[in-house]
N, C-alpha and C positions, 0 to 999 in steps of 0.2 A: 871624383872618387865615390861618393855620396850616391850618385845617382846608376852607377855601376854596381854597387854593393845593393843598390834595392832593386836592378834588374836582375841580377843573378840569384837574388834571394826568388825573385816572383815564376823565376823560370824553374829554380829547385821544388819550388811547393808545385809548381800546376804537376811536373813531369813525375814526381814523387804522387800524384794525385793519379796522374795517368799510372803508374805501377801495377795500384790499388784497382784501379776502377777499369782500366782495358781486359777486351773480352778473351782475346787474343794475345798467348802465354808470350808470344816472339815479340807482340807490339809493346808486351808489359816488361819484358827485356830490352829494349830499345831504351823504353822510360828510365829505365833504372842508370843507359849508358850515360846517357843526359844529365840524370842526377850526379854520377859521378864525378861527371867533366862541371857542372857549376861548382860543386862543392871545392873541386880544386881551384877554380876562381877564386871560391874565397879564402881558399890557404895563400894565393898568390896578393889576395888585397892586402891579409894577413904578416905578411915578408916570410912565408914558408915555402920557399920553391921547392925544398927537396920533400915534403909532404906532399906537396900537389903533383911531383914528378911520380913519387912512388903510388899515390892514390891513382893516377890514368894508369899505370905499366901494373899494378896488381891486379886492382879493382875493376878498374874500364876493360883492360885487355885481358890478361888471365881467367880471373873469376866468371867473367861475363862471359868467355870462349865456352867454359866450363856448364855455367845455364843453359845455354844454347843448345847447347851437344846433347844435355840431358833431357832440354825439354823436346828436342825432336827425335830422340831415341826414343823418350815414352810415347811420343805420337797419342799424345792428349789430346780428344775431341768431343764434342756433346754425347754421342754414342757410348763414349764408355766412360764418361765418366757419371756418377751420379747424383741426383736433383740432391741438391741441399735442402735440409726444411727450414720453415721458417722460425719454427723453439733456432735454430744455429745462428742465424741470420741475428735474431734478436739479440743473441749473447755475442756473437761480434758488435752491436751496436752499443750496450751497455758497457762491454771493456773498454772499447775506444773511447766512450763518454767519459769513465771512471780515468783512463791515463789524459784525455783533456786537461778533465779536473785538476788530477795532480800535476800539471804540469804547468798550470793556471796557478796554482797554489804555491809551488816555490817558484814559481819564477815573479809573483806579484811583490816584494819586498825588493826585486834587484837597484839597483839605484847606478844607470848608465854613469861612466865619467867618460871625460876628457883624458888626451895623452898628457901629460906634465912631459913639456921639453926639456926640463933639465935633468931629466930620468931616466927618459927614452931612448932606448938602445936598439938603434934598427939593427944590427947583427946577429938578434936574439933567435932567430928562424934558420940561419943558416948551415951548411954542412958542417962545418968547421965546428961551433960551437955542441952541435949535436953528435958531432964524433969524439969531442972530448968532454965531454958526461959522458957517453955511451963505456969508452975505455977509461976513463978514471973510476966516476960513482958502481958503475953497472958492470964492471969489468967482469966480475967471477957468472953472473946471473949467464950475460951474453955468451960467454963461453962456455954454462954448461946446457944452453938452448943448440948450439952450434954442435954440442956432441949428442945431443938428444936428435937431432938432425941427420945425424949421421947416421946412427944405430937406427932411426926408423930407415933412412934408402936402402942402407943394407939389408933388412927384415925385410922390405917389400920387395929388394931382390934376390933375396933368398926362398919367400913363397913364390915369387914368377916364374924361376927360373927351376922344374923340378926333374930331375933325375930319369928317366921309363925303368918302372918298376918301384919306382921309392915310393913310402905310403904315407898317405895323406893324414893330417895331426887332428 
């Protein structure tokens, strides 16, 4: 298990590295599909199938369609896009420094435990339990996301769908 959990960890940082660092927007999308699918590894070490399920069917599949479509509708290439200077360059390196740091910073006090067996509830990750929080604690939030849902499909097809002759708002 050990040794699974530091493979998937080494394969999210290089892929998540390739994101960043590929020259090429579709290879830097690929990376990103990669990282998805470890991450859900480790909702899966974690006992979160239905995390790791919804993380590939949103993230890996949807979202990523989504990149795709956009990055080769812009048909981004050296030509048109333009030379970055180096004052940018620089200030990308100083943020990333600066969130190192702070991530160095709280994360240096954390103190790893052990699971305690007489504590430990493997069902803790499953549908079941996450379906009842969801409808007991979060009951009123979930349902008014579910109407906020609604009113946006209808609004978007209400602007798609216009009338000849009706004028535009």
């Amino acid at each position: 298990m050990s040794s699974l959990f530091f493979f998937l960890s080494f394969v999210a940082l290089f892929s998540a590295l390739g994101v960043v660092l590929a020259k090429n927007p579709v290879h830097s999308v690929l990376f990103l599909i990669l990282t998805f699918f470890t991450i859900s590894g480790h909702y899966l070490l974690l006992n979160a199938q239905f995390l790791a399920a919804v993380n590939i069917i949103v993230y890996a599949g949807a979202i990523m369609v989504l990149f795709l479509f956009v990055i080769m509708f812009l048909n981004l290439n050296a030509d048109t896009e333009p030379h970055k200077s180096a004052l940018s360059k620089i200030a990308a390196a100083i943020a990333g420094g600066s969130l190192l740091l702070i991530l160095v910073a709280a994360l240096r006090d954390i103190q790893p435990g052990g699971v305690d067996a007489s504590t430990f509830d493997s069902q803790i990750g499953m549908v079941d339990r996450l379906g009842m929080v969801l409808y007991k604690q979060y009951m009123l939030p979930f349902e008014l996301v579910s109407v906020l849902f609604i009113v946006a499909m209808v609004g978007a097809m209400m602007l798609g769908k216009r009338e000849t002759g009706e004028r535009n708002f």
